[in-house]
MDTraj code that builds the backbone (N, CA, C; nanometers):
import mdtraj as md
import numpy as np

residues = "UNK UNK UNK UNK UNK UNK UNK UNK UNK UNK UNK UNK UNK UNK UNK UNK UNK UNK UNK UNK UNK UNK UNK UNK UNK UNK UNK UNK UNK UNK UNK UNK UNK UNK UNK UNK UNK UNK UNK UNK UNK UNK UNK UNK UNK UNK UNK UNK UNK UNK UNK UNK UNK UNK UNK UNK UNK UNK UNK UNK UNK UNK UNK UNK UNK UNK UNK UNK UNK UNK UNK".split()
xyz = np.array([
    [7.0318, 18.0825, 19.1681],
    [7.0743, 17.9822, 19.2642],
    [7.0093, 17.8453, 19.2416],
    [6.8972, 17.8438, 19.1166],
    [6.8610, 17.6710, 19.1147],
    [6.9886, 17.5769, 19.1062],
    [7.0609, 17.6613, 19.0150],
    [7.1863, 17.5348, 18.9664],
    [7.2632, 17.4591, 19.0951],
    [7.2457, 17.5553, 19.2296],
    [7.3307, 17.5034, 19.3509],
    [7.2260, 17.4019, 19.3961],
    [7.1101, 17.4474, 19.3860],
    [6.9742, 17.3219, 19.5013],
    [6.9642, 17.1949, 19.3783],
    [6.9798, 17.2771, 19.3261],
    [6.9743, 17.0813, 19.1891],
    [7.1073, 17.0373, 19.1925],
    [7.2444, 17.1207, 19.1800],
    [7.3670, 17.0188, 19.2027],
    [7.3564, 16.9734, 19.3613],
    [7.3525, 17.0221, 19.4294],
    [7.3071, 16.9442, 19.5645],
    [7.2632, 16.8717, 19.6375],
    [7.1174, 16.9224, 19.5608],
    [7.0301, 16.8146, 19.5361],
    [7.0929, 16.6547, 19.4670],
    [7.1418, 16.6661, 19.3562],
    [7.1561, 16.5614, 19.2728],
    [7.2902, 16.4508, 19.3490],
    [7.3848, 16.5714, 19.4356],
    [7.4894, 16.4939, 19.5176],
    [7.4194, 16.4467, 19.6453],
    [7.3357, 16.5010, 19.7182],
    [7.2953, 16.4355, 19.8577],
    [7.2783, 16.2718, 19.7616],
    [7.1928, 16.2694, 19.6438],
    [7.1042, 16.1397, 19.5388],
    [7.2597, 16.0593, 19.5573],
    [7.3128, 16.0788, 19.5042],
    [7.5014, 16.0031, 19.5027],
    [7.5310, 15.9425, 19.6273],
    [7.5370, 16.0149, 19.7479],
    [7.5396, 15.9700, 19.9127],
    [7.4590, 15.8774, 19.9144],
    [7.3305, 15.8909, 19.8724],
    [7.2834, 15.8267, 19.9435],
    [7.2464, 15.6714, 19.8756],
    [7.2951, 15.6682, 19.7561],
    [7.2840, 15.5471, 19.6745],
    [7.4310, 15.4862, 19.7036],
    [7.5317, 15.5635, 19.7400],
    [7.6340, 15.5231, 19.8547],
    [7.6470, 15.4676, 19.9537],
    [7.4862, 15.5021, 20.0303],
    [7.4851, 15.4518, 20.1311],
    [7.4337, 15.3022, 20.1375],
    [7.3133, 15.3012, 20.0736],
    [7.2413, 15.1887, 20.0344],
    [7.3472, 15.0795, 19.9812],
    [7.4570, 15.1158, 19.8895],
    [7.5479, 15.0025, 19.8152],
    [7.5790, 14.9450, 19.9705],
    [7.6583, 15.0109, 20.0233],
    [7.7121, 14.9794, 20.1984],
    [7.6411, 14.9087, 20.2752],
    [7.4921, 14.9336, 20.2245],
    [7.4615, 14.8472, 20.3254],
    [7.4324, 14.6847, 20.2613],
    [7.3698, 14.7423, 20.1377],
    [7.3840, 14.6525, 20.0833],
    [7.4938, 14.4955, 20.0887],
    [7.5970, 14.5451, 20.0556],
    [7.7538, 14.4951, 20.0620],
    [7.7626, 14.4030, 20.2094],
    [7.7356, 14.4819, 20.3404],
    [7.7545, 14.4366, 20.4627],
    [7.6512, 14.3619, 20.4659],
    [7.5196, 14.3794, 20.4492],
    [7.4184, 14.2469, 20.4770],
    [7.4714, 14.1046, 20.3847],
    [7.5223, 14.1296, 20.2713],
    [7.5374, 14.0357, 20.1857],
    [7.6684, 13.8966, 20.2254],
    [7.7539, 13.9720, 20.3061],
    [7.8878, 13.9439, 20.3571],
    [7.8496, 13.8669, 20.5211],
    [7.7121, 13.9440, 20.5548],
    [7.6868, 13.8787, 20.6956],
    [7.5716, 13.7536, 20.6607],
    [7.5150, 13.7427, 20.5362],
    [7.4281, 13.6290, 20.5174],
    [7.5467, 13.5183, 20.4554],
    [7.6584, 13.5217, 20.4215],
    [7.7608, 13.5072, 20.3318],
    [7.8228, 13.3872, 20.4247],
    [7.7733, 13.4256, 20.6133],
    [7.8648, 13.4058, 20.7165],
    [7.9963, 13.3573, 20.7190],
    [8.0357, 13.4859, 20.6938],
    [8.2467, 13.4734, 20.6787],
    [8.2759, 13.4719, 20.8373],
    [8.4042, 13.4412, 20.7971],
    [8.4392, 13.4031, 20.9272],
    [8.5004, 13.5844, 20.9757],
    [8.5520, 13.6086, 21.1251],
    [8.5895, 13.7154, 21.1365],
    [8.7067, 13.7745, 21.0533],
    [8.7706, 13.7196, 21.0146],
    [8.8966, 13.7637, 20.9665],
    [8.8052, 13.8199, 20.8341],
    [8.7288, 13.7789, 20.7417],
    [8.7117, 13.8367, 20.6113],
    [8.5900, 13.9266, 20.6281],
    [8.4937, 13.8927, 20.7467],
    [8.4109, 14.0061, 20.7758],
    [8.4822, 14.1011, 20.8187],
    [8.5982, 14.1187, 20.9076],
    [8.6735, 14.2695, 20.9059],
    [8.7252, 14.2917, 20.8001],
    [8.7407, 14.2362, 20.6928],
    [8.8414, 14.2622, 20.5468],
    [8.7007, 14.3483, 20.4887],
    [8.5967, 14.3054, 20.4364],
    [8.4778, 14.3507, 20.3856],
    [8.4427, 14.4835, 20.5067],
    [8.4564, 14.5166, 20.6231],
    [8.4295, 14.6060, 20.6650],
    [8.5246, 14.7082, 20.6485],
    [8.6605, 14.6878, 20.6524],
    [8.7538, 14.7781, 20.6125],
    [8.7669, 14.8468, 20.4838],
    [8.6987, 14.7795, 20.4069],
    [8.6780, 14.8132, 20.2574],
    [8.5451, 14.8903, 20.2362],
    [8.4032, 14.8602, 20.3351],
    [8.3357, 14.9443, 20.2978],
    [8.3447, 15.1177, 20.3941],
    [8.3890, 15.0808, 20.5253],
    [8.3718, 15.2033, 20.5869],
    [8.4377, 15.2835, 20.5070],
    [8.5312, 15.3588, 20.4731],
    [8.5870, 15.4665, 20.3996],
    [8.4955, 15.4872, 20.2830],
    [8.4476, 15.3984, 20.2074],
    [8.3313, 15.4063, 20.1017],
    [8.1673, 15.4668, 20.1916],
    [8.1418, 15.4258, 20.3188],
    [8.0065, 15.4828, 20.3846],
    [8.0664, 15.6269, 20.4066],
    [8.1461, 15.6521, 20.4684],
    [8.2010, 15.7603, 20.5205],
    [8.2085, 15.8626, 20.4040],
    [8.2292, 15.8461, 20.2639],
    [8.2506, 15.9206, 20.1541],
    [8.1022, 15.9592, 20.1072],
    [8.0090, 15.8381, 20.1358],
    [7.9108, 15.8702, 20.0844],
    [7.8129, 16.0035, 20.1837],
    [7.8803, 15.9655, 20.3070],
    [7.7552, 15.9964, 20.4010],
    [7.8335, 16.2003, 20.3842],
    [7.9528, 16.2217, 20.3849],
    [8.0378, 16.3253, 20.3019],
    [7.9524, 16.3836, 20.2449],
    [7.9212, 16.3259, 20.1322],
    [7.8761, 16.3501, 19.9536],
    [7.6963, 16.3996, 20.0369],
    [7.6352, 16.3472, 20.0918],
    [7.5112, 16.3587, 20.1234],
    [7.4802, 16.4805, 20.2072],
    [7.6448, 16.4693, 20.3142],
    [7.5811, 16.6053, 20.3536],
    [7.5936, 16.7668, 20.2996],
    [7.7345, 16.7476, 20.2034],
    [7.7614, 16.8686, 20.1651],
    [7.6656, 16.8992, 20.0698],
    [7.5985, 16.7734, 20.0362],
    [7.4459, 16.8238, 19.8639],
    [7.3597, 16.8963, 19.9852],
    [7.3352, 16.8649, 20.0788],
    [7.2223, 16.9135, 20.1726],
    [7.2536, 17.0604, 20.1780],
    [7.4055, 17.0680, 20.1975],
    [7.4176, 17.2364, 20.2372],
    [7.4386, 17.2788, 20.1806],
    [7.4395, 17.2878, 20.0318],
    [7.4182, 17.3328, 19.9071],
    [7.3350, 17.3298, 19.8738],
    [7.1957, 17.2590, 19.9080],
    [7.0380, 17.2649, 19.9025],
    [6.9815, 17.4191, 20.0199],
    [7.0539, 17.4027, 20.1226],
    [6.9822, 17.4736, 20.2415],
    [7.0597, 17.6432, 20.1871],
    [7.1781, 17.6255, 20.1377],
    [7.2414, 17.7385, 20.0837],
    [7.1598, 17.8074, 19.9933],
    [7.1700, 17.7408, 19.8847],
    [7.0870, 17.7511, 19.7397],
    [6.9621, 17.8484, 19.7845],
    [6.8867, 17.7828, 19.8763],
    [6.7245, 17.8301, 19.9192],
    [6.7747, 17.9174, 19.9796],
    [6.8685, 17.9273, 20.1044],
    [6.8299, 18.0738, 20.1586],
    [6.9011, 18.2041, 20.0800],
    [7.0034, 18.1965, 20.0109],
    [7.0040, 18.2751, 19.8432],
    [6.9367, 18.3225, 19.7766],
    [6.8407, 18.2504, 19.7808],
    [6.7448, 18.2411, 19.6260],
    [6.5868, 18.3268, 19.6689],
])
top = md.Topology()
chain = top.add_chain()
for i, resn in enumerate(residues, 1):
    res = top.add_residue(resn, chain, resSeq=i)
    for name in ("N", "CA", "C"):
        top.add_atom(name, md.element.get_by_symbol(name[0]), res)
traj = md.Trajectory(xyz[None], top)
């Protein structure tokens, strides 16, 4: 069962450098100060991208918590 806590492991790592881009992206767009119309354009574009990541982060977790109680 290592191969499940290290692929798991290695996908929560994906989420969560997912997550960081996101936030990244939104601070950059709010120092940027757009007006509302293109700050909702930049938010519409990242939520489905946070949402995928935060996805990706939790299913590595339960493939980590899986893995261990398996193993």
């Amino acid at each position: 069962m290592d191969w499940l806590i290290w692929g798991g492991a290695a996908l929560s790592v994906l989420g969560l450098i997912g997550l960081v881009w996101c936030i990244v992206t939104v601070m950059r767009a709010r120092k940027a100060g757009l007006d509302d119309e293109a700050m909702r354009a930049v938010m519409q574009r990242v939520l489905p991208r946070n949402l995928g990541s935060l996805f990706l982060s939790v299913i590595g977790l339960m493939m980590v918590i899986v893995g261990i109680s398996f193993s």
